[in-house]
C-alpha positions, 0 to 999 in steps of 0.5 A, spaced: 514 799 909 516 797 917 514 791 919 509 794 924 505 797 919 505 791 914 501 787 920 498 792 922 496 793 915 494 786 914 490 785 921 485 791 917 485 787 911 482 782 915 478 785 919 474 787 913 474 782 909 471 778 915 467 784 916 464 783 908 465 776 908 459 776 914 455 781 911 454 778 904 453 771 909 446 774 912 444 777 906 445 772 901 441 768 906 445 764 911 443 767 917 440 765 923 437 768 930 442 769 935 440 771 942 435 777 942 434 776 935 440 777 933 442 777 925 447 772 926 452 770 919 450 761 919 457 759 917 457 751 917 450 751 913 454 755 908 460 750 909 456 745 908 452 747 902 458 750 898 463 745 894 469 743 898 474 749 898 480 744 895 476 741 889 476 749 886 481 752 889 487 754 886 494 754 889 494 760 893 488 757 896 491 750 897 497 752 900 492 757 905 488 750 907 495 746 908 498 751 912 491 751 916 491 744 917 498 743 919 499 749 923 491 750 927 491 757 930 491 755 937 485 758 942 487 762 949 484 758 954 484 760 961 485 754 966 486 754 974 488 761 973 493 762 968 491 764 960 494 759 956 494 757 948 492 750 947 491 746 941 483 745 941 480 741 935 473 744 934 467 740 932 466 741 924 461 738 920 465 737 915 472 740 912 469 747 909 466 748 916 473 746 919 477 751 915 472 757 917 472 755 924 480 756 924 479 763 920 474 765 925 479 763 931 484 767 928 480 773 928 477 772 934 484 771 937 487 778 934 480 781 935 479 779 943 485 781 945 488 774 945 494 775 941 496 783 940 497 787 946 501 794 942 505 789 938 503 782 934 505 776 938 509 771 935 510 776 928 512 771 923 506 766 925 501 772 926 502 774 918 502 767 915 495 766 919 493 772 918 494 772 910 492 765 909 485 767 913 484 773 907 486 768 902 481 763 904 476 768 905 476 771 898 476 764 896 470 762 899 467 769 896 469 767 889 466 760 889 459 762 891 455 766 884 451 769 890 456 771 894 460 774 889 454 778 887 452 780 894 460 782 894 460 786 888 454 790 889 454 791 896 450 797 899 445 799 905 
């Protein structure tokens, strides 16, 4: 498989998961009213409320959180005029929140347009971010009886 089409394959993989990651949040309870009373997934109280990810996590996971905490995914800023990637701790709750906070800033990175443009930015750094995001997404699924379900008997 070419190159292109592994990333390209893995940018869908995550945008999916993300996708049913989100709808499981909401219909497991972990929602909250957004402008105009929009259903919004409450990603820091599931944070807050779910074990810690390293204390039930199997290597694959560990090596995903380690990789996030070393190496953040950077956010497109825009200063005087000029986008630029800076390094921007965000406010986390605790170290569940932290690590959802990174995965949500790599799919907002790719989903908004901040790093593809036809072709992926920094190709070996995209699909480590990207592999470990899906990693710590389905982790956060499989801790979560709840979430499990809503994700194995997903419907309307």
């Amino acid at each position: 498989m070419a190159y292109d089409q592994e990333m390209s394959d893995l940018a869908s993989d995550l945008f999916r998961t993300f996708a049913q990651v989100e709808y499981c949040l909401k219909v497991t309870g972990y929602c909250v009213a957004g402008r105009g009373g929009a259903a919004n997934p409450d990603w820091t109280r599931f944070a807050l409320e779910m074990p810690p990810l390293l204390d039930e996590a199997g290597e694959d996971v560990v090596a995903a959180i380690s990789y996030m905490q070393r190496r953040p995914p950077k956010k497109q800023v825009y200063v005087d005029d000029v986008l630029q990637w800076r390094i921007v701790a965000p406010h986390a709750e605790n170290g569940n929140d932290l690590i959802f906070l990174y995965v949500r800033r790599v799919r907002n990175n790719l989903f908004h347009g901040g790093k593809f443009n036809g072709r992926f930015f920094d190709p070996e750094r995209s699909r480590e971010l990207l592999e470990h995001s899906i990693t710590i997404l389905m982790a956060a699924i499989l801790m979560s009886p709840p979430m499990l379900e809503a994700y194995e008997n997903r419907s309307d």
